[in-house]
N, C-alpha and C positions, 0 to 999 in steps of 0.2 A: 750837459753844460748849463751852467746859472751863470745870469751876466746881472750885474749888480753894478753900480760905483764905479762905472769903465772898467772893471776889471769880467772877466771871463772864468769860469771854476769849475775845470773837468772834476763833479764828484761822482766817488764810489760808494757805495754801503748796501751793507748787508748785515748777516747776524749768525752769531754763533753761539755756543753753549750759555757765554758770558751776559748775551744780550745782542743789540745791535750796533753797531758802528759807524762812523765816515771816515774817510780816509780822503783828503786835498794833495795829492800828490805833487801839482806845480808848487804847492804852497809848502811842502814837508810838514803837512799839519794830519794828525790824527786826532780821534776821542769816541766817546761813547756817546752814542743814545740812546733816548727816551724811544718809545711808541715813535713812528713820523710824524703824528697827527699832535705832538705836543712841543710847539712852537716855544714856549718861556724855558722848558728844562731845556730842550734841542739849543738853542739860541746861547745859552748862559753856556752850554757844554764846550761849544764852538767857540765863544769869545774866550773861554779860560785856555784853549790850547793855546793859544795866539796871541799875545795881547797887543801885535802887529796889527791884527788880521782886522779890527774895526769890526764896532755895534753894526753899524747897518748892514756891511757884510753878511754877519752871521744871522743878522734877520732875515734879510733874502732869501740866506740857503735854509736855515728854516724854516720860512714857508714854502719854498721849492720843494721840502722834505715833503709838508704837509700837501702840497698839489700831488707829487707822487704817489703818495698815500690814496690818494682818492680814484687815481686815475687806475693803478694797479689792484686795488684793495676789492 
């Protein structure tokens, strides 16, 4: 769970043949990623699924990506 902006954002991600993903389920928002640890492509990936979903938002969960990255990595 990422909390950003009052809001709360159970994400999923993982990766497949194609690459890696996130999926925002509460949000019905999917997309691709970059590496976790690359915050500008991540960030731009996220705001283009969405254009609801708000810049800071997708900042957040991109660096959330990139703490995950660190912590797992």
């Amino acid at each position: 769970i990422v909390s950003a902006e009052g809001y709360s954002f159970h994400i999923l991600f993982g990766s497949q043949i194609g690459g890696m993903f996130l999926c925002i389920p509460g949000w019905h928002m999917g997309c691709e990623l970059s590496h976790l640890n690359d915050i500008f492509w991540n960030r731009e990936s996220i705001s283009r699924s969405d254009e609801s979903f708000g810049y800071e938002n997708a900042t957040a969960i991109a660096y959330a990506l990139k703490e995950l990255n660190e912590l797992v990595g």
